[in-house]
C-alpha positions as CSV (number, residue, x, y, z in Angstrom):
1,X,0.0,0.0,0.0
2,X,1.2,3.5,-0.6
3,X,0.9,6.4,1.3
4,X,0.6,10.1,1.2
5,X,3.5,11.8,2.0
6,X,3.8,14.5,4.1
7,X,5.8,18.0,5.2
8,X,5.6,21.4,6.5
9,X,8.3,22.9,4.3
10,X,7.6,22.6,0.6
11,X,5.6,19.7,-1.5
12,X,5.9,18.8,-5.3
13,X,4.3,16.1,-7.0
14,X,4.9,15.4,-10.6
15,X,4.8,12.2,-12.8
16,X,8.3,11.7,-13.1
17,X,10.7,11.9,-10.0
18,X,13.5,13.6,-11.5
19,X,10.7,16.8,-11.9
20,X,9.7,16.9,-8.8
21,X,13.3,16.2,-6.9
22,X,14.3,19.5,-9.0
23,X,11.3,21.4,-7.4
24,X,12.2,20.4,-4.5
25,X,15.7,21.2,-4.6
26,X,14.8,24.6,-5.4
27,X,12.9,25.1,-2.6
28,X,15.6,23.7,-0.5
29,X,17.7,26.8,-2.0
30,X,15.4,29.2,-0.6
31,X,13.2,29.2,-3.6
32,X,9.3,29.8,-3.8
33,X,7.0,27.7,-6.0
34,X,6.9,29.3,-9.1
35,X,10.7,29.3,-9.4
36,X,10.6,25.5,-8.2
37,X,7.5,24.8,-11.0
38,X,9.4,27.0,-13.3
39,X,12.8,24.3,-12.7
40,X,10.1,21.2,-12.5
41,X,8.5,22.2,-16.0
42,X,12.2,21.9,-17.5
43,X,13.3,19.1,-16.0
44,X,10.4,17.2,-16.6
45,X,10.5,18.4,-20.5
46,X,13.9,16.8,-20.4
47,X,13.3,13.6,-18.9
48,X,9.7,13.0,-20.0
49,X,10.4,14.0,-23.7
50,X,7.2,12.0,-25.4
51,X,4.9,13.4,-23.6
52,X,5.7,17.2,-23.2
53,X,8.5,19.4,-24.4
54,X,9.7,23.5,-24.6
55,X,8.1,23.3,-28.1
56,X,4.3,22.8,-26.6
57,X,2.0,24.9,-24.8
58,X,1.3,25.0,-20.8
59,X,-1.6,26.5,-18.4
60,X,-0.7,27.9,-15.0
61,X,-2.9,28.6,-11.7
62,X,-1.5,30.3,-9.3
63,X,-2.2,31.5,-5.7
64,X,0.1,33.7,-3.9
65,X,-1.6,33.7,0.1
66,X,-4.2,37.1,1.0
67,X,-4.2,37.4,-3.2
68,X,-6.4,36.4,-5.8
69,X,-6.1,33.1,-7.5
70,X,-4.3,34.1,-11.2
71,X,-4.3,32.2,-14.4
72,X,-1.9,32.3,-16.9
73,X,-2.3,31.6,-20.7
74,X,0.9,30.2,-22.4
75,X,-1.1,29.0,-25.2
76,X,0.6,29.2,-28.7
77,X,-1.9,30.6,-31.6
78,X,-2.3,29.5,-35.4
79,X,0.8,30.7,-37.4
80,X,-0.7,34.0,-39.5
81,X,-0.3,31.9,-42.8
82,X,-2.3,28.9,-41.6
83,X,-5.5,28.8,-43.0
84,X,-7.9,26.3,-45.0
85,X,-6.2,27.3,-48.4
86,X,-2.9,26.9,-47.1
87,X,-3.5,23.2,-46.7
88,X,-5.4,22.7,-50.3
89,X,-2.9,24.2,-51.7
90,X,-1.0,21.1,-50.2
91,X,-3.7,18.9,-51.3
92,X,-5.0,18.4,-47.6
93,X,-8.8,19.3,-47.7
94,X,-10.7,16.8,-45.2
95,X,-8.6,17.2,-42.0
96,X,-5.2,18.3,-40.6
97,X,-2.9,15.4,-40.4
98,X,-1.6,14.4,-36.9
99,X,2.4,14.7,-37.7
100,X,5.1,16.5,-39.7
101,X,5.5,19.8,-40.8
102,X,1.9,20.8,-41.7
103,X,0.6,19.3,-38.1
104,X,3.3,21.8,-36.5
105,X,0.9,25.4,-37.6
106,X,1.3,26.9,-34.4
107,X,3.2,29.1,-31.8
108,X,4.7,26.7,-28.8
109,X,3.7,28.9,-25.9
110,X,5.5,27.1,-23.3
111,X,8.5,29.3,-22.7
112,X,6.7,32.2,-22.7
113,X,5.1,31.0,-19.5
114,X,7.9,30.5,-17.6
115,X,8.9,34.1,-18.8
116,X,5.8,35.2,-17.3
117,X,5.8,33.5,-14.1
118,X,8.9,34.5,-13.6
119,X,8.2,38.0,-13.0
120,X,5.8,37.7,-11.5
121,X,7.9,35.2,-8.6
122,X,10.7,38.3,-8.8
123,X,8.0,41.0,-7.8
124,X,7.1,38.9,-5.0
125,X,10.3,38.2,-3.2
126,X,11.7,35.7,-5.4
127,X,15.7,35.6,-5.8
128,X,16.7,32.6,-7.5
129,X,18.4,33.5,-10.8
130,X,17.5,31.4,-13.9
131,X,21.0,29.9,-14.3
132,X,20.1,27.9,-10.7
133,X,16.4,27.2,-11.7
134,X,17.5,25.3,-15.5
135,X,20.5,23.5,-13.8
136,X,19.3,20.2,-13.4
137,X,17.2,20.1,-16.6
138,X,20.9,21.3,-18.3
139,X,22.6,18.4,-16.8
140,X,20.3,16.0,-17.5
141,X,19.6,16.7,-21.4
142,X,23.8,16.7,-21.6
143,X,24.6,13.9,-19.6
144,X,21.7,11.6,-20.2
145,X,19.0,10.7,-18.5
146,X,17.2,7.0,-17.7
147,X,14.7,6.2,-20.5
148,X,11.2,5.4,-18.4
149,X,9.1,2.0,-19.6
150,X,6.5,4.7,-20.5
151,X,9.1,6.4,-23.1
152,X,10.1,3.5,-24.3
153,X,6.8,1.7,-25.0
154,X,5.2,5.0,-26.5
155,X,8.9,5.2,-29.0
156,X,8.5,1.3,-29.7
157,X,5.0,2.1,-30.5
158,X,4.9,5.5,-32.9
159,X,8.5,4.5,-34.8
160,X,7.3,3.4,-38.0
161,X,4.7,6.4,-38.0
162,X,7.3,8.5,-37.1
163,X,10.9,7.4,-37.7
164,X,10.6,9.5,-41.1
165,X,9.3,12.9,-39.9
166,X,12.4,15.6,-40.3
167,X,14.4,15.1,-36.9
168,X,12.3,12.8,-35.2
169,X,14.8,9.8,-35.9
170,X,17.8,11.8,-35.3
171,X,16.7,12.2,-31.1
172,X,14.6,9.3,-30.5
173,X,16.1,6.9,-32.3
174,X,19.9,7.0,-31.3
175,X,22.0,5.0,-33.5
176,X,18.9,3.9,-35.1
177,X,17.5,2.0,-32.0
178,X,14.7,2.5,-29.5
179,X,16.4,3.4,-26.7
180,X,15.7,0.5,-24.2
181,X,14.5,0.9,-20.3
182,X,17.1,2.4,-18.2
183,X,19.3,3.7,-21.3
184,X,20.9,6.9,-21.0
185,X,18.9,9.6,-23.5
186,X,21.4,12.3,-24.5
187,X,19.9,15.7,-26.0
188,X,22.8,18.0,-26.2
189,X,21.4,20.4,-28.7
190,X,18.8,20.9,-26.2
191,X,21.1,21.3,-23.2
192,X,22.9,24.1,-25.2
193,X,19.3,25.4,-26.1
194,X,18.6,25.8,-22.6
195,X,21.5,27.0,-21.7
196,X,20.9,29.8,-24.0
197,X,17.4,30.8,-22.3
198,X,19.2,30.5,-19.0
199,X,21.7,33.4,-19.8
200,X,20.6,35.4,-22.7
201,X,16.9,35.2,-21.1
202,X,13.6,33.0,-21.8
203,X,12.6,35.4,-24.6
204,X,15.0,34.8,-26.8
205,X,13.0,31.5,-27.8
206,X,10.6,33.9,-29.7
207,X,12.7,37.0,-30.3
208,X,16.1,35.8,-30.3
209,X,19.1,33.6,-32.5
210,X,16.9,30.4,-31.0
211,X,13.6,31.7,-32.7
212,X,15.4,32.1,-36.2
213,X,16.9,28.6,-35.8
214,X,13.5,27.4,-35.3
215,X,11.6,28.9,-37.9
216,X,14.3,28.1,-40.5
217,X,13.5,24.1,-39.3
218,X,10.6,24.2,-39.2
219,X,10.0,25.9,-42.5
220,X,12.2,23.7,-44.2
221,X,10.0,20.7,-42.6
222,X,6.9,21.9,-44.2
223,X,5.2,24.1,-41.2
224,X,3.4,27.3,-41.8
225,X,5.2,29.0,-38.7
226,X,7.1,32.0,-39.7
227,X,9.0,34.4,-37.3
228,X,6.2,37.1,-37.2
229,X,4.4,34.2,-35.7
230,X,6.9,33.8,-32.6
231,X,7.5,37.3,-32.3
232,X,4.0,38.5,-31.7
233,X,3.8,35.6,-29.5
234,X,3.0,36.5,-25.5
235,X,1.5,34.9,-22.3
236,X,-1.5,36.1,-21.0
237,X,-2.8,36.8,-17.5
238,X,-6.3,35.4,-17.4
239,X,-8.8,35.5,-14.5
240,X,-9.7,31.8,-13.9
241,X,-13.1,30.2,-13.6
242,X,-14.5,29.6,-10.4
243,X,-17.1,27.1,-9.1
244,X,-19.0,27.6,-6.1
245,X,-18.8,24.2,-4.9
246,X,-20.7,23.1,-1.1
247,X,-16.9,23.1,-0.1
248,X,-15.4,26.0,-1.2
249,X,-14.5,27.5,-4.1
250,X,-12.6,25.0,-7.2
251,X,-10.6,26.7,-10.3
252,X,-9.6,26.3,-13.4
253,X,-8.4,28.0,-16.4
254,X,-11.1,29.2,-19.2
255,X,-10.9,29.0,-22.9
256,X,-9.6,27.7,-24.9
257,X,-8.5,25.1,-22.4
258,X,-11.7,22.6,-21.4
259,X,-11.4,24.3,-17.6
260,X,-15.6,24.6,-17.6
261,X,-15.9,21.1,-18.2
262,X,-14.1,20.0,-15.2
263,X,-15.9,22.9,-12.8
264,X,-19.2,21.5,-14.6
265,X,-18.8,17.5,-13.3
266,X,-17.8,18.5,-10.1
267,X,-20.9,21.0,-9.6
268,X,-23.0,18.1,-10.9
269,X,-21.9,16.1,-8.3
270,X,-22.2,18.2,-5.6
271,X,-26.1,18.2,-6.3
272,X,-25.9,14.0,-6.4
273,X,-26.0,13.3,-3.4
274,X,-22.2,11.8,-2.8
275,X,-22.7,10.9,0.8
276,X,-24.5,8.4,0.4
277,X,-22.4,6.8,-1.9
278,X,-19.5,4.2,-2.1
279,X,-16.0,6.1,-3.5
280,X,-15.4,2.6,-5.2
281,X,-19.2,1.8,-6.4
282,X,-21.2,1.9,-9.0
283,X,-23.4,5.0,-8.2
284,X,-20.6,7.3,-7.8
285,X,-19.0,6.1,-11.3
286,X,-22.0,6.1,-13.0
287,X,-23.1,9.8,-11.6
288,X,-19.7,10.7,-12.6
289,X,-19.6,9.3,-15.9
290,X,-23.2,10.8,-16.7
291,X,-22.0,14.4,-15.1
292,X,-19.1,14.3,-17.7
293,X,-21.8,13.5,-20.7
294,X,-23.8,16.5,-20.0
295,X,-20.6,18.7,-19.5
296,X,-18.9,17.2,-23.2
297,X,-22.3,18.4,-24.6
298,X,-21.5,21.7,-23.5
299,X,-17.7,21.4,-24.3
300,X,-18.4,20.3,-28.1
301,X,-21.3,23.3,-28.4
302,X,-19.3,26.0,-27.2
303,X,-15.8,25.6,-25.9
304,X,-13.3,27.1,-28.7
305,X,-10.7,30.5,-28.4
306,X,-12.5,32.6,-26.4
307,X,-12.4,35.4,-29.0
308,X,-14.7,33.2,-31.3
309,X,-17.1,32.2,-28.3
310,X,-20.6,33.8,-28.3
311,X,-21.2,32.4,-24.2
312,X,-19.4,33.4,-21.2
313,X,-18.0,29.7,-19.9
314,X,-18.6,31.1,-16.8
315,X,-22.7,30.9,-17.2
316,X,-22.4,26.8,-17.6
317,X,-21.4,27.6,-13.7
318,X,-24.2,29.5,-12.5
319,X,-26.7,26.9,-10.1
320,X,-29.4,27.4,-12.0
321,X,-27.2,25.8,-15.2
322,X,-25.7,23.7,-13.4
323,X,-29.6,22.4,-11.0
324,X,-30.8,21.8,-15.2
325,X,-27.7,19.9,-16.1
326,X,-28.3,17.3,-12.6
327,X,-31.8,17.0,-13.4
328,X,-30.9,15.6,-16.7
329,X,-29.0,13.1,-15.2
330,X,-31.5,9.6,-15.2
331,X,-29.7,7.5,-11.8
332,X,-30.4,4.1,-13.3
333,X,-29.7,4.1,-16.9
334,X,-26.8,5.8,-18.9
335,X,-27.5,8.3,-21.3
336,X,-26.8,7.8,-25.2
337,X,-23.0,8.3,-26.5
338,X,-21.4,9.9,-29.1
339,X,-17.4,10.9,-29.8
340,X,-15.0,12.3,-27.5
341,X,-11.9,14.3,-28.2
342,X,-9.4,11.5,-27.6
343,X,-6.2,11.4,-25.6
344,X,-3.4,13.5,-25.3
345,X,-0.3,12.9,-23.9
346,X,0.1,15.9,-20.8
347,X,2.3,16.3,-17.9
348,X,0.2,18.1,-14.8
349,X,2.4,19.0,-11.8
350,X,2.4,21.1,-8.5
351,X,4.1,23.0,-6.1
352,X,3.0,24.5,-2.6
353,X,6.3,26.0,-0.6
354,X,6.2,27.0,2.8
355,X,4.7,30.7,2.7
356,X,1.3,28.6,1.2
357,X,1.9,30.1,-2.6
358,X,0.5,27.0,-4.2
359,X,1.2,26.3,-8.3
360,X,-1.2,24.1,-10.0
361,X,0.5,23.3,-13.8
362,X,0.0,21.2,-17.2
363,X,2.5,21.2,-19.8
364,X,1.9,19.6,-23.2
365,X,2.9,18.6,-26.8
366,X,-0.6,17.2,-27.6
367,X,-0.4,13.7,-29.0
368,X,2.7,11.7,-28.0
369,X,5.7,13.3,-29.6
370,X,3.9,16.3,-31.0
371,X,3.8,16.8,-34.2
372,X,7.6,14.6,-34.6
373,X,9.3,17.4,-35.7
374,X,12.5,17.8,-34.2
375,X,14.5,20.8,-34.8
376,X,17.8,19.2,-34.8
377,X,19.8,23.1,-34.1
378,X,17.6,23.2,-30.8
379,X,16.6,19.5,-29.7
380,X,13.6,21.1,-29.6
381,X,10.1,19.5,-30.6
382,X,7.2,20.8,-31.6
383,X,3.7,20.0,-30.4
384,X,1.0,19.4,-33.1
385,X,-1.8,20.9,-31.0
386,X,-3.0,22.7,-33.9
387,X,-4.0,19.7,-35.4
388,X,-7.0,20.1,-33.1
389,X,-8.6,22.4,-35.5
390,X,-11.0,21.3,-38.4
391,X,-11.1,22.6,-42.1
392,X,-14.7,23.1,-42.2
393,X,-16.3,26.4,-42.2
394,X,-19.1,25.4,-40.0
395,X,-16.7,23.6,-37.1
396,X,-16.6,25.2,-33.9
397,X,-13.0,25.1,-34.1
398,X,-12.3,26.3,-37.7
399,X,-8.9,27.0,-38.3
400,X,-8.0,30.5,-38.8
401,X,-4.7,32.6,-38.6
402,X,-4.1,33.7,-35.2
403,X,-6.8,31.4,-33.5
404,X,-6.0,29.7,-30.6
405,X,-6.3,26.2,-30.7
406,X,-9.0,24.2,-28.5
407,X,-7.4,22.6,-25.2
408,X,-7.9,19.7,-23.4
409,X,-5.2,21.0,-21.0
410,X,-6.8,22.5,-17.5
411,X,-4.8,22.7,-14.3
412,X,-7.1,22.7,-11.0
413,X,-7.0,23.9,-7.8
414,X,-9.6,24.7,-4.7
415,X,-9.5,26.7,-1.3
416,X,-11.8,25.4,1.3
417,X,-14.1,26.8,3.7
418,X,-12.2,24.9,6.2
419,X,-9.0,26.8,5.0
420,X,-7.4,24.0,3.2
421,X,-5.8,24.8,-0.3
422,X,-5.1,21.7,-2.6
423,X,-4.0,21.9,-6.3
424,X,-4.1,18.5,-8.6
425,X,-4.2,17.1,-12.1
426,X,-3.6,15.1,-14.5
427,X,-2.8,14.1,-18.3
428,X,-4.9,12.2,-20.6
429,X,-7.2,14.4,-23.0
430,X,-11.2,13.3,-22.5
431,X,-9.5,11.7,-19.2
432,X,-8.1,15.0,-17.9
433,X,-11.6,16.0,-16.1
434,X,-13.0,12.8,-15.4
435,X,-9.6,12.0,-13.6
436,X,-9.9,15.4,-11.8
437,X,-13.8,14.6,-10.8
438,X,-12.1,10.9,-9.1
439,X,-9.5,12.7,-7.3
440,X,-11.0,15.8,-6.0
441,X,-14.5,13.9,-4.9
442,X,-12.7,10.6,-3.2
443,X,-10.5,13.2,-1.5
444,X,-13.0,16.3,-0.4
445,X,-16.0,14.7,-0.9
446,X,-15.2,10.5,0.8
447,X,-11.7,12.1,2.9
448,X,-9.4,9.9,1.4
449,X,-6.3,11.0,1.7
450,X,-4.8,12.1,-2.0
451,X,-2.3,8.8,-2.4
452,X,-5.7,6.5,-1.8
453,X,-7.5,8.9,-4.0
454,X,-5.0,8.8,-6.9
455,X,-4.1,5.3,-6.7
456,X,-7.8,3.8,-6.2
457,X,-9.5,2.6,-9.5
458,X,-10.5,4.7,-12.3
459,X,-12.1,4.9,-15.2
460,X,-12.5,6.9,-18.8
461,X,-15.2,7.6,-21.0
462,X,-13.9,7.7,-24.4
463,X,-10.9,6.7,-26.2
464,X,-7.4,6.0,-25.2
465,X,-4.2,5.7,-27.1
466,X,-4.3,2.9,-30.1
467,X,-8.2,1.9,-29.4
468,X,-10.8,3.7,-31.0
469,X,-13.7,2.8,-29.3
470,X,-15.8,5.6,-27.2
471,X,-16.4,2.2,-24.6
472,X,-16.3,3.2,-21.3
473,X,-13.0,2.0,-19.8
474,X,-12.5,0.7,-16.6
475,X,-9.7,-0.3,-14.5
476,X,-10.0,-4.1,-14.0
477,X,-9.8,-3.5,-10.0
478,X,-13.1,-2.7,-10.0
479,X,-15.3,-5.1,-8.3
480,X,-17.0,-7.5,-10.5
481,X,-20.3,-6.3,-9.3
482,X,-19.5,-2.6,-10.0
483,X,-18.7,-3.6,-13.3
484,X,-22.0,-6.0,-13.8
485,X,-24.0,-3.1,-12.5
486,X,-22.8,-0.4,-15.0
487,X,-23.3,-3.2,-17.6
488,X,-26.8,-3.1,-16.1
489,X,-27.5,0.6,-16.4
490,X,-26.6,0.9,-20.5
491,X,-23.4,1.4,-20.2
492,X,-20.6,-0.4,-22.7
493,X,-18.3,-1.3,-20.3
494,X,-14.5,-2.6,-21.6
495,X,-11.8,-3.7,-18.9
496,X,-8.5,-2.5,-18.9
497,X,-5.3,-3.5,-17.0
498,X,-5.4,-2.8,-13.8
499,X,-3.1,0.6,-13.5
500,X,-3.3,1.6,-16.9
501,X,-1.0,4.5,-18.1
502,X,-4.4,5.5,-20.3
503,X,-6.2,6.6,-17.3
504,X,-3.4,9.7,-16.8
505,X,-1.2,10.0,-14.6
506,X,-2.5,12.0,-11.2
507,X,-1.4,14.2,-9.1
508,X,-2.4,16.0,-5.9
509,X,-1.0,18.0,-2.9
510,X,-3.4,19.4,0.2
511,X,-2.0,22.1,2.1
512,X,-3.9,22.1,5.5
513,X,-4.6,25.4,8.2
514,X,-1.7,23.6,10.5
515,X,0.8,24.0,8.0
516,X,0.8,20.5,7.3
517,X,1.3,19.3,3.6
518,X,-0.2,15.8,2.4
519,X,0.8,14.5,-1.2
520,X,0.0,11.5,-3.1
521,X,1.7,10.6,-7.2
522,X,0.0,8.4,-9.6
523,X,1.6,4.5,-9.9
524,X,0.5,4.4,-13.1
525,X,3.3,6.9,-14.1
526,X,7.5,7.2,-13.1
527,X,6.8,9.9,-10.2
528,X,7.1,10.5,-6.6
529,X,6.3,13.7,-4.0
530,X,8.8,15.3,-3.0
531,X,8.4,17.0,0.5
532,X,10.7,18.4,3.0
């Protein structure tokens, strides 16, 4: 059995160890949070190169104590060139292919987080000086680090789809191999990248020698990006969404992320009746899986770049939206099915130091690998988020040039009546908010503590990498009659292993009125919590 670990000084929790040893470490140097996410979000981008990177996009919420709770946007848009006759011009008139140069159409807005978050940590006390906060992600794309099963299943996997995008072979395959479990991955283009940003400043990834090296690569790979594109390219301070929940008050960021949806399930639930139910039974999956139907239906109406959106998210909130959405809900028999977004490969992580500023953050290159493009000057690759947007006039997300691309990304985080803080997450697309709904309820709602919560069986409407059924997947922990019940109520019900990497990989940290810190990481992903 695992159990939540615990501290007074400092917490991270990540889903590889390496991340959240380098928050840690940080914090240990007399850093804050952000500066120890801001260290965590490199490291992990080093060590956990399939499934995020410095050429994707990331989310932050942040809460610095007796202040409001901030968002921050560092969403890359559409490059200006990117539009529906770009592609037919390439003979591409259906859909946006997943990979290669044409799947790599927009900004990666990663870096320009950090940038922002940055300042911000200076105007509040921070000291640390970049140089200390990129050190370990520096030594570990030059020296090597171990190749997880996860990396190594997910290279074995996409090589013959990817092996002959421009770059891609070059980093992930090292002398033609995948690199097997506990091999040493070298990126040394990207340790001198980062290096770079480290002394000459985060911005020169849009504005500086690194930005012209990757616009050249990418060009010559196919990609509409241009330089204009990167140098127009900022972070945005965003006021997050907030759900009044019987608790206290839950966050998330607002579009183009899928933040709403999230809020949405857990204000359905908080009108269902949880106490009565069983955090392992069939009534509380099936409430939850039924909350998350009603909130896609919202998602796949409305949710786009919030310049294109005719709705305030925030109204899907209101109690009166949210009483109609509950009433919807039929107890006994699940509700017809359609298509979900699919999975993403994500990394969600946070930080709360001692002071109680608390970081909730996601970081992403969208499918596994991003687009594949590697640009072999930087070691940096790109995401292929914008492959998210559809060439038909009358989609809701219709590409067009500067248009932000839809998200599944959406950190979380809530502040209690009782005066508890807790921030938590996870990867996994359609997963990310049904994940979230698990976590927070088993925890706030059951008082499991978060390492039960996280590692306790889950489930996931919709469908996960390589199977393209909408089924809804559960962990084959379940109890056999959990499972015949759901049968029971209409629902089609496929078993999975039983900690499957397809559920996401979790994440959660409490910070309690004591001072006391309680943290929990996901086994079904290469992390640990890191406390002191």
């Amino acid at each position: 059995m695992l159990n939540s670990i615990r501290g007074t000084r400092g917490m991270a929790a990540a889903p590889h160890a390496l991340a959240s040893q380098a928050a840690l470490a940080v914090m240990r140097d007399g850093g804050n949070a952000i500066e120890a996410m801001i260290a965590a979000a490199a490291t992990i981008a080093v060590v956990y190169p399939h499934m995020n990177s410095i050429g994707g996009d990331s989310f932050w919420l942040i809460r610095v104590p007796g202040q409001a709770v901030r968002g921050l946007d560092a969403c890359g848009a559409a490059a200006l060139a990117a539009d529906r006759q770009w592609y037919a011009d390439r003979g591409i008139e259906t859909a946006i292919p997943f990979r290669g140069g044409v799947a790599a159409n927009t900004v990666a807005g990663t870096i320009s987080g950090w940038d922002a978050a940055f300042a911000l940590s200076q105007q509040i006390g921070g000291r640390l000086p970049l140089t200390r906060l990129l050190a370990d992600a520096i030594h570990y794309a030059r020296d090597g680090s171990p190749v997880t099963r996860s990396q190594h299943l997910n290279t074995l996997g996409k090589r013959d789809e990817l092996q002959n995008v421009p770059g891609f072979a070059g980093l992930f395959l090292p002398s033609g191999e995948v690199p097997q479990v506990g091999a040493r991955f070298m990126q040394p283009a990207l340790a001198a990248t980062l290096e770079r940003l480290a002394h000459a400043g985060l911005d020169d990834f849009y504005r500086g020698d690194i930005a012209r090296s990757h616009v050249a690569a990418l060009q010559k790979a196919g990609s509409p990006v241009a330089l204009e594109d990167l140098l127009a390219h900022r972070a945005q301070w965003r006021e997050p969404l907030k759900l009044a929940h019987s608790l206290g008050t839950v966050y998330n960021m607002p579009p183009p992320t899928q933040g709403a949806v999230s809020l949405m399930i857990l204000g359905i639930l908080d009108r269902m009746g949880l106490q009565s139910m069983d955090p392992l039974g069939a009534d509380f999956v099936h409430s939850a899986v039924e909350a998350t139907k009603q909130a896609f239906r919202i998602r796949d109406r409305h949710i786009t770049d919030p310049a294109y959106m005719s709705v305030d998210p925030q109204e899907f909130l209101r109690p009166d939206a949210l009483d109609k959405m509950c009433a919807a809900i039929d107890p006994e028999r699940a509700a017809p099915w359609g298509q979900g977004k699919g999975p993403a490969d994500t990394i969600w992580m946070g930080v709360i130091d001692g002071n109680g500023l608390a970081v909730s953050f996601i970081q992403s290159v969208y499918h596994e690998f991003g687009s594949g493009v590697v640009v072999e000057d930087t070691g940096v690759a790109w995401q292929n988020r914008g492959c998210s947007f559809s060439l038909s006039p009358d989609a809701l997300n219709f590409l067009q040039p500067g248009r932000k691309p839809f998200h599944t990304l959406n950190p979380a985080m809530a502040e209690f009546s009782d005066g508890r803080v807790m921030v938590y997450g996870n990867m996994g697309g359609d997963g990310q908010p049904q994940s979230q709904s698990a976590v927070f309820s088993r925890t706030a709602n059951f008082g499991m503590d978060p390492q039960a919560a996280i590692t306790a069986p889950r489930w996931l409407l919709g469908r996960t990498w390589g199977r393209p059924s909408d089924t809804l997947k559960l962990e084959s922990r379940f109890a056999p009659d959990v499972v015949e019940t759901l049968r029971k109520r209409g629902h089609d019900v496929e078993l999975m292993p039983e900690f499957d990497e397809a559920m996401g990989h979790a994440q959660a940290i409490i910070l309690k009125p004591n001072g006391v810190m309680e943290g929990g990481a996901d086994p079904r992903g290469d992390g640990v919590v890191a406390a002191f």
